[in-house]
C-alpha positions, 0 to 999 in steps of 0.5 A: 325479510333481510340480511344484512352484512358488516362493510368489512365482510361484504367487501371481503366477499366481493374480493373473494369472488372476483379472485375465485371467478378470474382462477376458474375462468382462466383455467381451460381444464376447468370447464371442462370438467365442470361444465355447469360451473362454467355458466356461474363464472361467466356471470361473474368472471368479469371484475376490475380487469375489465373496467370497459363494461362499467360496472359499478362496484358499490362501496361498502362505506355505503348503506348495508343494503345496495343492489347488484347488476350481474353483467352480460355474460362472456367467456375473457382471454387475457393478455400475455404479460408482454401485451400480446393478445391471446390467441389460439393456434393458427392452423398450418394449412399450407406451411409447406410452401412458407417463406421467410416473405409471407406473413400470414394475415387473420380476418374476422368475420360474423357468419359464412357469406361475410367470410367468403366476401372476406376470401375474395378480396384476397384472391387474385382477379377478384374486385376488392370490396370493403362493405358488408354484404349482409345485415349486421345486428345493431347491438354488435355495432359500435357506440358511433354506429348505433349513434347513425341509426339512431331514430331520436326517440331515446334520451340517452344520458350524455355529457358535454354541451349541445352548444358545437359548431354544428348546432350553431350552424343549424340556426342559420342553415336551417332553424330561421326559416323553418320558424319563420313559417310557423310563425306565419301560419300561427295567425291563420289558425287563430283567425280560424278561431277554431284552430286557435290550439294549433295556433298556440301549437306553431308558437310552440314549435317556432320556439322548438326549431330556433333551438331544438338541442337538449329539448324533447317532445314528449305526449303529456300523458306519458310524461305523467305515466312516468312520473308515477313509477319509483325505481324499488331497492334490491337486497342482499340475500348470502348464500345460507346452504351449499349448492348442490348444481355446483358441485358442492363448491360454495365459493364459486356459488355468486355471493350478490344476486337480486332476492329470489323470495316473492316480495309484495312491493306496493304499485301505484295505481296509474291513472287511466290514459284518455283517449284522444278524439282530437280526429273527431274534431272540426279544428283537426281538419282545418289544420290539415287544411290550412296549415299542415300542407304548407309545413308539409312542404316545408318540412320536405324541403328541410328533409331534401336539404340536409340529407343531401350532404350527408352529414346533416342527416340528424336534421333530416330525421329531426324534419321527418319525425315532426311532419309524420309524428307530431303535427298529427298530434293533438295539441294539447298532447304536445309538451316540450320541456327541457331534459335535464343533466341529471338524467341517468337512464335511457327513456323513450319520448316522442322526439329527441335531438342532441346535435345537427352535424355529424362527421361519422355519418359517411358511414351510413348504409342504406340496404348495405348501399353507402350514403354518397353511392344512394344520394348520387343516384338521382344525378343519373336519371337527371343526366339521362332525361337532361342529356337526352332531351336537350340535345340542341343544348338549350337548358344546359351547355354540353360541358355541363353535361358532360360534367353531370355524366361523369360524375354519374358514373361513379354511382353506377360503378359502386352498385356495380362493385357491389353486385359483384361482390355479393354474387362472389360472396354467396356463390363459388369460386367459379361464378365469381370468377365469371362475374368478375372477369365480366362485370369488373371491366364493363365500366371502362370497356363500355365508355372506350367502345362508346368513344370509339365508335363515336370517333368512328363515325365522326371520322376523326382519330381524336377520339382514340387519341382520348381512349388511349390516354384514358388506358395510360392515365388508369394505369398510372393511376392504379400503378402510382396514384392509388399505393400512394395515397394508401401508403400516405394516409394508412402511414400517418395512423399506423407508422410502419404497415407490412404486406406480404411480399410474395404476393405483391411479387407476383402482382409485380411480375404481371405488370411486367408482362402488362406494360411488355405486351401492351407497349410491345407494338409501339417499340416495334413500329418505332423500330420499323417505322419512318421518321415523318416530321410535319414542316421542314425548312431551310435557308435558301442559297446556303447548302451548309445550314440543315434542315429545321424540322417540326413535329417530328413523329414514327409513323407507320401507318402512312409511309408505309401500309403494307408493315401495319397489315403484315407485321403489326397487326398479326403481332397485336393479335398474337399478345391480344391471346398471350396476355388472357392467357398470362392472366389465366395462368395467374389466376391457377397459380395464386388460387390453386398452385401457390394459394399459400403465399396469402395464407388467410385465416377466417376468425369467428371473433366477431362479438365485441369487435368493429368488422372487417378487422385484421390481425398479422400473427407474430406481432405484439401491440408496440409492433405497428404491424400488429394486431389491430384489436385485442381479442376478449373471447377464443378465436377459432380460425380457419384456413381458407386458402384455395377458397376453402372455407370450414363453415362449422368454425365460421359463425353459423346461422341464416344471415340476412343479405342485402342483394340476393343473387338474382336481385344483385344480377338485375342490378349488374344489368340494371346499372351496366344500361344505364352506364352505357347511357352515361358513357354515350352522353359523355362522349357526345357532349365530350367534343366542345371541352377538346376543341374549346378548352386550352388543356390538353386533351392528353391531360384530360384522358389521363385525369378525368377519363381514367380516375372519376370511375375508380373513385369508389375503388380508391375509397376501398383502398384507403379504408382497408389502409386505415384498417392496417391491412396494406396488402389489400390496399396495394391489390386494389391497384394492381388488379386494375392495372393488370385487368386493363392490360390482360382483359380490357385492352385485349377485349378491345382488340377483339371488338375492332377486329369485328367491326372495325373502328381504326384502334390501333395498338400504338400509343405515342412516346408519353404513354410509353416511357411514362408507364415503363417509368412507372412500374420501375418505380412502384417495384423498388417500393415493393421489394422490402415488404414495408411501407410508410407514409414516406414512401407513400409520399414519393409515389403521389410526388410521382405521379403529380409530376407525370400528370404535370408532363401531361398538363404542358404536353401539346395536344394530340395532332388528330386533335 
C-alpha cells in the first residue's frame, strides 16, 4: 500500500523540514530540553547548507514515488555572518602571564596518545614529529588517503579519462615485457595440450597488462550472481498520527522515511555457484609447473620495481593481486570486460586498476613507518654486508661506500625520531624527557666519537678538522637553511604565517648563550695566543721591504702549552657544565614557570577533519594566519600547558599504537647499533673523497656531514609549515642548534676527557664569524612574530653564500 503526494506539497513538505531541522539544530536550549528530539534533528538537520555530503534532493517534477537517503548523522555549527568558524570558549589556562606576543594556538587530535604526541612537539627540548603514532581508522581519512590503501577490488564510479601521463608511462615501463612473458609461455601450455585453458588464459592477460586501466577482472559466476539482482523502489509513507516519542511536535517528526510496513517483493531465484574442481585437475599442475614459476618471477620483479620509487606503488598492487589471486584461478573463471561509465555505485570484483602513478603516494604508512623511511631500510643491511665484507674494496670503491653509508643513515634517524616519539607520547613528561635528552643527539654524537677516534688512531688532526665543520655546518643549518625554506614554501601556500614571538625569544636567547659559550675559547686563544704564519720571506740585501708572510694563523697549542693546559682547558670545562645547565634551566622555564607563553589548546575535532590541523584564536578566513579548516561539530578544547592533558575532553577509547614502548625501545637500540656501524663505515671509506677530491674538506663537513642526518627532521618542518603552523617549523631548527651546543658538544668534552682523542674546543675563523653572523641574522627575522615566503628567501640566500664561502675556502692545513 501507498500514498501518494501532489508536487507542490511534497516540495512544501520538504522545505518545511529542512527550516524546522536547521532552527532546532541551531538552537543550544533546544536540545537540552528535548533530549529525544535531538536524535530526529540530527537525521535531518543536514540541508542545502551543506552540499559537501551530496544529497540528492529529488524533484518534484518527477514521479510521485521517489526514494529518500537519510544522511549520517552529525550535530553542525555554522559559521558567523563574517566567515569565522564557530568555536567554543577557549579556556583561560594561563591568561595571567598573557602578553600582546602570544598568540594561543589550538590543535586537533583523535584520542589521548595523539594529543600528548601533539603536547610535545610544543615543549621545549622535546624532537618535533609530524606523524601519528597511532592507528587512525580508514573512514576519518580523507578522499586521497583512502585512494593509497585502497586494494583494487572496488569499482568506484569516477570521472575523467585513465589515458594520463602516468598510464602512458606504465606501457613502457612496465606493460611491454610483462606481455611479453605471457605471451611466450602461451605456446608452452598449448603444446601441453592439457594446458591449452591456461594458454587461452596468457593470451587473455597479455591483452590485460598492455592496458589494464578502466578494465576489471572479475569471477564469471559472480558477474552473473550480480546481474540477477534489480535494485526495488522505496515509497513515501506521511506521517498520519502525531508522535508521541517527540514530544507531541509533529513538524519535527521526519516527513520522507523508507516504508516501516513489511513488503513482500519478489526475489529471483539465484542459481546455485558450481564448485570448482580446477585443483583436481592434471592441467592445474602443469600450470603450476610450467608457467606459474616463471610469471612468479616476473610478477616479483614487477612488484621490486615499481614499489621502490614510490609513487608506482598502484603497479606494485596490480602485480601482487595477479600473482596471489588470479593466476590461482581456474581459467575458465576468469573474465575481463571493460567497465563502463555509466556505473553509478561501488562493486566488489577481483581486480580493479584505474591508474599506475600517483603523486600522493608519499603519504603511505606502513605500520605508521613513511613509505621512503621502509624503502631505505634494505640499503642499511646492503651498506653493512657491502662495507664490512669488502674491505680491500674489490666490488665497490670506497667513495661508493661511503656514499650508500650516509645515505643509510637517514632511515635509521627517522626510526629513531619515531621511537622517541612514540615513547614520549605514551609516557610522562619525565620519560620523555629522558628519552629525548638521550636519544635526540645519538645520531650526531655517534658519527663524531666514531670520527674522532678514527682521527685518533690515524694520528692526524683532519679528522677533528671535519667534526668541526660538521658542528658549524648543523647550526647553519638549522639556524639559516631549515627556517628558510619553512618560510619559503610555507610562505608560497599561506601568505603571511604568525608564530608566537615569546617562545621564539626565547629560542633566540639560548642561541645566544649557544654560539657564547661554544665560541668563547676560540676568541680567548686568539686573544692570548701567537701569530704563527707558515713561510715568510724577504728580499735579501733591502732591509726596508717587510717580510711577506703565508698562512698566517693563532696558534695555541705550539707556542705555547702551558696556556692550553692552565687556561683553555679549565675554561672548556667550565662552559662544558654552564651550557647543560643553561639547557636545564630552559627546560624549568618553558615547561613549568612561564609554560603559558605556548598556551596550546587540545581539540576533540577530529571527525570530518585531516589530522594534525591547527587553528590560531582571534583569526577569521581572509586572515592568512587563520583558521586553517572550519569546524562543523563543537570543539572542546583543553589546556595542556605544563604537559597537562584532561583526558575526559580528549577523544577516549583504547587506540591501537604502532610501537608500543618496549618495541619502540628495541627499535631505539636497534637502530643506534646499526647507526654506529654506518657511521664506522662512513669514516672509514671517508679518507679517499679528503685526500683525492678538489672540494674542500670544510665544504664537505659543513654539507654532507652536517645535513644528510637532518633530512627527516627538515621534512617535518616543511609539513607543519604547509600545515600553517610556522611556530613548530621555526623550533625544529632551534631545538637542533640549541642541542648541538648545550648536550652534543659538551657530551664531547666529556668523552675526551675520559679517553683522550686531542678535541679541542677551538675552531678556526670561518666557524667562528660564520655562525656569530648567522644568528644575527635569523634574530632580526624573528623580532615581528610574521613571516613570509620573502623572508624565508633571504635566509636560503643566506646560507648558499655561507656554503659558497665554505666551497672556495682552502682546506684545513691538517688535511
Amino acid at each position: 500500500m501507498s500514498h501518494t503526494l501532489a508536487p507542490a506539497d511534497a516540495e512544501n513538505l520538504r522545505k518545511r523540514s529542512v527550516v524546522d531541522s536547521t532552527e532546532n539544530c541551531l538552537d543550544p536550549e533546544h536540545h537540552h530540553r528535548f533530549p529525544r528530539l535531538q536524535t530526529q534533528h540530527e537525521r535531518l538537520c543536514v540541508g542545502p547548507q551543506h552540499p559537501e555530503l551530496g544529497i540528492a534532493t529529488p524533484s518534484p517534477d518527477a514521479s510521485h514515488h521517489f526514494c529518500h537517503y537519510t544522511p549520517k548523522c552529525f550535530l553542525a555549527v555554522h559559521r558567523g555572518a563574517h566567515g569565522t568558524s564557530a568555536r567554543s570558549t577557549p579556556s583561560r589556562c594561563g591568561e595571567e602571564g598573557w602578553h600582546e606576543g602570544t598568540s594561543k594556538t589550538t590543535i586537533r587530535a583523535d584520542n589521548e596518545v595523539e594529543a600528548h604526541r601533539e603536547a610535545n612537539n610544543y615543549k621545549f627540548g622535546f624532537r618535533k614529529w609530524m606523524g601519528n603514532v597511532t592507528e587512525r581508522p580508514i573512514e576519518n581519512q580523507s578522499e586521497i588517503i583512502k585512494e593509497l590503501y585502497n586494494d583494487l577490488s572496488v569499482v568506484n564510479p569516477r570521472e575523467g579519462s585513465v589515458f594520463t601521463a602516468g598510464n602512458i608511462a606504465y606501457i613502457f615501463l612496465f606493460g611491454w615485457w610483462v606481455s611479453l612473458f605471457y605471451i611466450l609461455i602461451c605456446p608452452v601450455m598449448f603444446l601441453t595440450i592439457l594446458g591449452a585453458p591456461y594458454g587461452k588464459l596468457c593470451l587473455k592477460m597479455a591483452w590485460y597488462f598492455i592496458w589494464p586501466f578502466g578494465k576489471s577482472i572479475e569471477k564469471v559466476g559472480d558477474v552473473v550472481n550480480r546481474s540477477s539482482v534489480k535494485r526495488t523502489n522505496c515509497e513515501i509513507i506521511p506521517q498520519d498520527k502525531d508522535n508521541e516519542d517527540l514530544g507531541g511536535d509533529r513538524d519535527c517528526a521526519p516527513l520522507l522515511v523508507s516504508s516501516p510496513l513489511p513488503v513482500e517483493l519478489p526475489v529471483p531465484t539465484l542459481p546455485l555457484k558450481p564448485t570448482s574442481n580446477h585443483w583436481c585437475r592434471i592441467s592445474t599442475y602443469i600450470w603450476l609447473l610450467l608457467g606459474y614459476p616463471v610469471l612468479a618471477v616476473v610478477h616479483s620483479l614487477a612488484c621490486m620495481l615499481s614499489w621502490l620509487p614510490v609513487f608506482t606503488i598502484p603497479v606494485a598492487k596490480l602485480n601482487s593481486r595477479i600473482l596471489t589471486t588470479v593466476l590461482l584461478m581456474a581459467p575458465e573463471d576468469v573474465q575481463v570486460q571493460k567497465l563502463v561509465k555509466t556505473h553509478v555505485s561501488e562493486t566488489r570484483v577481483i581486480l580493479c586498476s584505474y591508474q599506475a602513478f600517483n603523486i600522493y603516494y608519499y603519504k603511505y604508512t606502513v605500520q605508521g613507518i613513511n613509505i621512503f623511511a621502509l624503502n631505505l631500510l634494505p640499503l642499511v643491511f646492503i651498506t653493512l654486508i657491502a662495507g664490512y665484507t669488502d674491505r680491500e674494496h674489490n666490488y665497490f670503491s670506497g667513495e661508493t661506500t661511503f656514499a650508500i653509508a650516509i645515505t643509510s643513515i637517514i632511515p635509521l634517524s627517522y626510526y629513531i625520531g619515531m621511537g622517541i616519539a612514540s615513547i614520549s607520547a605514551q609516557s610522562n613528561f619525565a620519560v620523555g624527557a629522558v628519552v629525548n635528552a638521550t636519544f635526540g643527539s645519538i645520531t650526531e654524537i655517534t658519527f663524531y666519537i666514531t670520527a674522532l677516534l678514527r682521527g685518533h688512531r690515524a694520528a692526524t688532526k683532519c679528522y677533528e678538522e671535519i667534526v668541526k665543520a660538521a658542528l658549524t655546518g648543523t647550526l647553519l643549518g638549522c639556524i639559516l637553511f631549515i627556517p628558510g625554506i619553512c618560510m619559503t614554501i610555507g610562505g608560497i601556500k599561506h601568505s603571511e604565517q604568525r608564530f608566537n614571538s615569546r617562545s621564539a625569544g626565547v629560542s633566540s636567547a639560548l642561541l645566544f648563550i649557544s654560539i657564547g659559550g661554544v665560541f668563547a675559547p676560540t676568541l680567548f686563544s686568539k686573544t692570548f695566543g701567537n701569530l704563527v704564519c707558515e713561510s715568510c720571506s724577504t728580499i735579501p740585501g733591502n732591509g726596508s721591504v717587510p717580510f711577506i708572510c703565508k698562512d698566517c694563523h693563532y696558534d695555541s697549542t705550539q707556542t705555547d702549552p702551558r696556556l692550553v693546559l692552565s687556561h683553555i682547558e679549565p675554561l672548556v670545562y667550565t662552559i662544558s657544565v654552564l651550557l647543560p645547565a643553561s639547557y636545564l634551566i630552559g627546560l624549568i622555564f618553558t615547561l613549568k614557570t612561564h609554560s603559558h607563553i605556548y598556551d596550546i589548546h587540545i581539540s576533540d575535532c577530529h571527525a570530518g577533519h585531516a589530522h594534525g590541523q591547527y587553528a590560531q584564536d582571534g583569526t577569521s578566513t581572509h586572515n592568512p594566519t587563520g583558521e586553517v579548516s572550519t569546524d562543523h561539530r563543537p570543539c572542546t578544547n583543553v589546556c595542556i600547558n605544563s604537559s597537562i592533558i584532561a583526558p575526559d575532553h580528549v577523544a577516549t577509547g583504547n587506540p591501537v599504537v604502532h610501537w608500543s614502548r618496549w618495541r619502540a625501545l628495541a627499535v631505539l637500540i636497534f637502530a643506534t647499533v646499526l647507526m654506529a656501524c654506518c657511521a664506522d663505515l662512513c669514516t672509514e671509506n671517508i679518507e679517499p673523497i679528503l685526500t683525492n677530491s678538489s672540494i674542500s674538506q670544510y665544504f664537505i663537513g659543513v654539507t654532507v656531514l652536517a645535513m644528510v642526518p637532518e633530512l627527516p627532521e627538515i621534512v617535518n618542518g616543511i609539513q607543519f609549515a604547509l600545515q600553517n603552523n610556522i611556530s613548530l617549523s621555526l623550533e625544529v631548527g632551534s631545538c637542533i642548534a640549541v642541542q648541538v651546543c648545550m648536550i652534543q658538544i659538551p657530551l664531547l668534552i666529556l668523552f675526551n676527557a675520559f679517553y683522550d682523542v686531542g678535541f679541542v674546543l677551538v675552531f678556526s675563523d670561518i666557524h667562528l664569524w660564520a655562525s656569530i653572523f648567522s644568528v644575527i641574522v635569523v634574530n632580526y627575522i624573528f623580532m615581528d612574530g610574521k613571516c613570509d615566503y620573502f623572508q624565508g628567501t633571504a635566509l636560503v640566500v643566506v646560507y648558499l653564500i655561507l656554503l659558497a664561502l665554505y666551497f672556495f675556502a682552502p682546506s684545513p692545513r691538517s688535511c
